[in-house]
C-alpha positions as MATLAB code, in Angstrom:
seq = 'XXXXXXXXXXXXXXXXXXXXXXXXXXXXXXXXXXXXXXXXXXXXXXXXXXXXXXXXXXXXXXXXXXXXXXXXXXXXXXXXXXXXXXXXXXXXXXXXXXXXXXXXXXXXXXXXXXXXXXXXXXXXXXXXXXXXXXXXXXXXXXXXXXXXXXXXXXXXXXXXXXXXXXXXXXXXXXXXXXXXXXXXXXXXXXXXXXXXXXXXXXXXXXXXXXXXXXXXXXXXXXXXXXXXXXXXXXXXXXXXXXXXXXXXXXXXXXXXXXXXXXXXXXXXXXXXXXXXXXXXXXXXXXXXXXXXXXXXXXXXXXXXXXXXXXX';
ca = [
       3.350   33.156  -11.693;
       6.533   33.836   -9.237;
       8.879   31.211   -8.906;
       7.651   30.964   -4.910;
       4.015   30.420   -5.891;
       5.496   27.921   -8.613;
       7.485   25.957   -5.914;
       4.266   25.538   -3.340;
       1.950   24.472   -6.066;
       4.155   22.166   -7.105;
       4.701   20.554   -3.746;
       1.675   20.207   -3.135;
       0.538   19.444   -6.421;
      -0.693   15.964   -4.674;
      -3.022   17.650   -2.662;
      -4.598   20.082   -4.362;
      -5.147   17.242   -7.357;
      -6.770   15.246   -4.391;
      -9.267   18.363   -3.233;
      -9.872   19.312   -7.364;
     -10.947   15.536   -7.673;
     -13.190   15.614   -4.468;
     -14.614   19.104   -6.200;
     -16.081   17.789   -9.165;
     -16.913   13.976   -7.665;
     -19.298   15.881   -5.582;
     -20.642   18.045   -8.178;
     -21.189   15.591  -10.626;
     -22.666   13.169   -7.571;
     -23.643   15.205   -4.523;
     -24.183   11.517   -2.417;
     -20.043   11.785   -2.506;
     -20.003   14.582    0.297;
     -22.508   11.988    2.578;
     -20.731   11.311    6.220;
     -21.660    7.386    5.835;
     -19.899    7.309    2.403;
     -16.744    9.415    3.370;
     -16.251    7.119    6.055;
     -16.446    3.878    3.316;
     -14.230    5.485    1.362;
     -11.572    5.840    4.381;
     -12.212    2.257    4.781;
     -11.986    1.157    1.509;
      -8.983    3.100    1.093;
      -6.961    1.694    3.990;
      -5.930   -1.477    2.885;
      -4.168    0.014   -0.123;
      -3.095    3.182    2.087;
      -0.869    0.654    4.332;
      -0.099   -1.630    1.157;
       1.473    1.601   -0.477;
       3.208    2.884    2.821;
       5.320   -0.141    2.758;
       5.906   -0.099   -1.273;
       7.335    3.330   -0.418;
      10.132    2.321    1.336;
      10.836   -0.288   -1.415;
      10.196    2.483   -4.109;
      12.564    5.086   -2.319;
      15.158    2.814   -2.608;
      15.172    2.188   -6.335;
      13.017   -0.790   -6.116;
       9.608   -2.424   -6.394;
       7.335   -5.402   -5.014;
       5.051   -7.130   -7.094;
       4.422   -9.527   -4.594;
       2.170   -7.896   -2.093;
      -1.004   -8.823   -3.392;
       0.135  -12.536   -2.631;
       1.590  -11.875    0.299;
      -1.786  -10.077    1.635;
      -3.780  -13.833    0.432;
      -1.087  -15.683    2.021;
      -1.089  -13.808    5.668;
      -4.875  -13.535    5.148;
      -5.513  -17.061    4.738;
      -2.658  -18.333    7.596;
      -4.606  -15.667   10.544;
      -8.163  -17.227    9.351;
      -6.709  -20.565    9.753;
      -5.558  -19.655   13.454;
      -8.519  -18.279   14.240;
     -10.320  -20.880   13.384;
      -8.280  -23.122   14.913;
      -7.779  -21.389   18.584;
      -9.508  -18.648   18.308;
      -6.745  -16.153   18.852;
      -6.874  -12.797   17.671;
      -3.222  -11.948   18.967;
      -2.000  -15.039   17.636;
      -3.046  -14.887   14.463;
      -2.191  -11.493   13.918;
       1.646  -12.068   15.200;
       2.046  -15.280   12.819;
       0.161  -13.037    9.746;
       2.645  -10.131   10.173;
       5.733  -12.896   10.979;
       5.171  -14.769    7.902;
       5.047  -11.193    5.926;
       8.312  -10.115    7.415;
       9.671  -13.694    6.174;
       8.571  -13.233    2.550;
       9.597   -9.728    2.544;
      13.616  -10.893    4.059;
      13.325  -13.608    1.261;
      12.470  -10.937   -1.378;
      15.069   -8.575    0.400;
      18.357  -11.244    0.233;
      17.715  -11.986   -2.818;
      17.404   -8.699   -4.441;
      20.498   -7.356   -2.206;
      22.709  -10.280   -2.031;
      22.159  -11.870   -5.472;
      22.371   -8.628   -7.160;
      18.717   -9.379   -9.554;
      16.060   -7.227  -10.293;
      13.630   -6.822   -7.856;
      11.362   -6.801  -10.297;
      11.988  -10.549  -11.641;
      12.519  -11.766   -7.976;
       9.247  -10.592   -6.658;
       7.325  -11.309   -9.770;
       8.454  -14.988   -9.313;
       7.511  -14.561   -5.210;
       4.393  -13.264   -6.590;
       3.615  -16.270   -8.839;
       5.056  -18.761   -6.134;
       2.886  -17.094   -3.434;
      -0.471  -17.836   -4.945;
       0.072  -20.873   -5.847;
       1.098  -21.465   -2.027;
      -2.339  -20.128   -1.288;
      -3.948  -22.466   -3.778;
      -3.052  -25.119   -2.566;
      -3.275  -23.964    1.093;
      -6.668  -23.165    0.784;
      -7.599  -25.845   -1.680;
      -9.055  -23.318   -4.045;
     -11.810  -22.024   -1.682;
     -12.538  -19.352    0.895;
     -11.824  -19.785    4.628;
     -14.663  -18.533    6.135;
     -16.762  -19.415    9.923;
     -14.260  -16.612   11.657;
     -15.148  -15.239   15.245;
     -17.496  -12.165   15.086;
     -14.777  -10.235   17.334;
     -11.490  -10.995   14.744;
     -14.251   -9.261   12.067;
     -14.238   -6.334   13.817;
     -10.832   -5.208   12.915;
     -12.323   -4.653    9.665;
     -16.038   -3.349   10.371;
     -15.830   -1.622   13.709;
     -16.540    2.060   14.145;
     -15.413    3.600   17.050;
     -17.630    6.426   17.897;
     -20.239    5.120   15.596;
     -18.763    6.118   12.309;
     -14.632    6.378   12.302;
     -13.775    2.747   11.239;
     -10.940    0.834   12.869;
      -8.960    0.250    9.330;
      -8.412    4.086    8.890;
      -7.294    4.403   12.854;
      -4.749    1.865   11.977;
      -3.847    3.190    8.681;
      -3.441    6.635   10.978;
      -1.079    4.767   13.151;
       1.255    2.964   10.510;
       1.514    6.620    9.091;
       2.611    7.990   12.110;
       5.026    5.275   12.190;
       6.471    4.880    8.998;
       6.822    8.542    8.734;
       8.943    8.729   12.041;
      11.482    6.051   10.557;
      11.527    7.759    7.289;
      12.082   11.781    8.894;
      13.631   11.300   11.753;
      15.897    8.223   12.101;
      19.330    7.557   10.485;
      17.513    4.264    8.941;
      15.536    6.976    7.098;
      17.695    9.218    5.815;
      20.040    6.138    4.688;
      16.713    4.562    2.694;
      16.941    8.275    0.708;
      20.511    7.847    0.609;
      20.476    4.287   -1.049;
      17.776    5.702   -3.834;
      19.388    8.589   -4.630;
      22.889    7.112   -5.633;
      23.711    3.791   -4.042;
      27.749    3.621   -5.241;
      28.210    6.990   -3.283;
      26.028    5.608   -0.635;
      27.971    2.495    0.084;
      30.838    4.514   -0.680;
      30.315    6.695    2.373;
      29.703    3.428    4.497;
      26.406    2.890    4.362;
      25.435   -0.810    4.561;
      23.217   -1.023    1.518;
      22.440   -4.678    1.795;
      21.177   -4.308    4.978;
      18.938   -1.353    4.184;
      17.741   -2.664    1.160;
      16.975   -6.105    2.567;
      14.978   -4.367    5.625;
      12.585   -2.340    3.105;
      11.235   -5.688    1.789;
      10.555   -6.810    5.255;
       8.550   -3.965    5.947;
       6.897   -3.973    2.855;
       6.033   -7.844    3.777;
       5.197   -6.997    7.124;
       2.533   -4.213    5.796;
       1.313   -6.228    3.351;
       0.547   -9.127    5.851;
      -1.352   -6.016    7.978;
      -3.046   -5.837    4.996;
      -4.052   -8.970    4.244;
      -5.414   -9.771    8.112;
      -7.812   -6.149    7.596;
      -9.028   -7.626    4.588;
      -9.559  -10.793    5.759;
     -11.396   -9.762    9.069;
     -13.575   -7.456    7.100;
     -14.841  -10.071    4.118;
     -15.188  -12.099    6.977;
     -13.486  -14.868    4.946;
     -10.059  -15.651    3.523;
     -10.018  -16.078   -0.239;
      -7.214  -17.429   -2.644;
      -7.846  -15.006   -5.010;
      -7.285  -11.970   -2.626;
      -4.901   -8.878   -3.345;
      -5.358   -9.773   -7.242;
      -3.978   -6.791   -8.728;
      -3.264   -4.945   -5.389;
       0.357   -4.282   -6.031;
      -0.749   -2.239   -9.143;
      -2.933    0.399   -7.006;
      -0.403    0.237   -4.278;
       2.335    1.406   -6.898;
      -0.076    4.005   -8.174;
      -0.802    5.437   -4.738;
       2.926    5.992   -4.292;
       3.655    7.319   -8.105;
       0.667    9.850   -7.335;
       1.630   10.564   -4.339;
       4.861   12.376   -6.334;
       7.129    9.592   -5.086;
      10.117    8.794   -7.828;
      10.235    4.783   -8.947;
      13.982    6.434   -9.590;
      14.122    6.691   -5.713;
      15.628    8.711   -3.583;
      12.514   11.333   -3.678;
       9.167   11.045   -1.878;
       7.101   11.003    1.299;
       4.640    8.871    3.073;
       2.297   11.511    3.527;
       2.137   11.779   -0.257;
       1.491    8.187   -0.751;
      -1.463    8.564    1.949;
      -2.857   11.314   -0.880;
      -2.185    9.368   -3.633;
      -4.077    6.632   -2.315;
      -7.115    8.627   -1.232;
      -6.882    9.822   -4.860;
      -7.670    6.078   -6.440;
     -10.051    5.552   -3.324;
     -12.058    8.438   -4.223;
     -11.763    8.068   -8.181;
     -13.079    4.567   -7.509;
     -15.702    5.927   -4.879;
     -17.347    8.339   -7.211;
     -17.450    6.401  -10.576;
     -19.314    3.497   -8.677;
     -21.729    6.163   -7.548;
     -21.600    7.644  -10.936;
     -22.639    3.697  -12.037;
     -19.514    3.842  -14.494;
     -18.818    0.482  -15.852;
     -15.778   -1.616  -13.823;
     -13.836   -1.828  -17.078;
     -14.280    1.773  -17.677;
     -13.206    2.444  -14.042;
      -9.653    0.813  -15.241;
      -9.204    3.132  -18.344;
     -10.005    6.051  -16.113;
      -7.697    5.105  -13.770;
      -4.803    4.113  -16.102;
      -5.182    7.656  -17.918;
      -5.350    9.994  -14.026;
      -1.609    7.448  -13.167;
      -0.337    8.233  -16.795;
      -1.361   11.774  -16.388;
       0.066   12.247  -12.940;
       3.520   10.958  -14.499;
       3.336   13.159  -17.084;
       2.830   16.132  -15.259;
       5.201   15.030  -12.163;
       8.004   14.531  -15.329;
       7.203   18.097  -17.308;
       7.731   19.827  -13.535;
      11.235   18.231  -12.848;
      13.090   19.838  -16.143;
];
């Protein structure tokens, strides 16, 4: 194999995992290739698609955020309240991503300005965050939400593209213009790749690394008001785990947790990669605790071989 051939394989080593994967979920279960269950799988994906685009300006940096999966039950369960309350879908939206941006400048001061790991600071937001929603909540589901909020989540425009994967489309577009195209961008790479020279050459680190938090908060909250509107209810328990399959999607995606190395676009792949491993072993009727070994070993693997092609 020439060295050319080498290179474009390995590039796109995300992809062609992702089509390989689709190849034998359909062989082994031909209902995989059905229109009705692509589409569920775009939906189902979506909430961890935008979950991960936001961990991957964390990750590029260097860092992590355990915390999304609370901040997703927080937001969630604050936009059900509003809606039940005035019946607002604007409203409740705007406060849902505002208190996400909040949690995610908490997470980002502290991690910048205090100089700890993010990963103790946002385990502890983590912790604190669902006990917030406990107690919020009271322990039990918001539910009785407006039939129009709940189509966020279940709406299909044309009769069969849902509304989660045109927004999913549309934080894409978004987050990969900021990433490819603006100096914020290229100063996110900067700060992952080597943040001494990067502050060196006059980059204001704190400020970048404090504003990937926020958008990771503020995604997460998007998250957590999709999931929300398409359960139909707000539960404590929600995101449980989330912030594990969000870091996967980004890690298969062929992002580095060093930083400094990754796209969005990948992270979109990786995550269609756990929505469709998920997707066909519940069609295969594999067991949910065998789903988790499966899953562990594909992340493990993808590490492996993203680790073997860097020497």
């Amino acid at each position: 194999m020439n060295n050319d051939m080498k290179e474009f394989l390995l590039k796109f080593k995300s992809l062609f995992g992702l089509i390989l994967l689709c190849v034998i979920i359909s062989i082994l279960t031909p209902r995989f290739l059905n229109v009705s269950n692509i589409m569920n799988v775009f939906t189902q994906v979506s909430v961890n698609a935008i979950l991960a685009i936001g961990m991957s300006f964390v990750i590029l940096t260097g860092g992590i955020d355990l915390s999304v999966g609370s901040t997703l039950a927080i937001s969630g369960a604050i936009s059900a309240s509003i809606i039940r309350a005035t019946n607002s879908i604007f409203l409740s939206i705007i406060v849902a991503l505002i208190i996400g941006a909040i949690i995610g400048l908490m997470n980002g001061v502290v991690v910048a300005k205090g100089k700890i790991q993010a990963f103790i600071v946002t385990l502890a937001t983590m912790t604190i965050l669902r006990g917030v929603t406990m107690v919020y909540t009271n322990g039990t589901p918001i539910s009785g939400l407006s039939d129009k909020f709940m189509l966020i989540g279940n709406k299909k425009i044309l009769g069969y593209i849902p509304v989660p994967a045109i927004i999913t489309i549309v934080v894409l577009i978004i987050a990969w213009y900021i990433l490819s195209q603006t100096r914020y961008g290229r100063y996110v790479y900067a700060l992952g790749g080597n943040e001494d020279s990067a502050r060196l050459s006059g980059i204001n680190t704190d400020k970048i690394k404090t504003l990937v938090y926020v958008i990771c908060g503020i995604t997460a909250a998007l998250s957590g008001v999709i999931t929300t509107s398409r359960v139909g209810s707000a539960s404590p328990n929600a995101g449980l785990g989330f912030e594990l399959d969000a870091i996967a999607a980004v890690v298969l995606g062929g992002t580095s947790l060093a930083g400094g190395e990754g796209t969005v676009v990948g992270t979109i792949i990786g995550a269609m990669i756990i929505g469709v491993l998920n997707n066909g072993l519940n069609l295969a009727g594999v067991s949910a605790y065998y789903q988790s070994i499966v899953k562990g070993l594909v992340i493990l693997l993808a590490v492996l071989i993203d680790k073997k092609s860097k020497k």
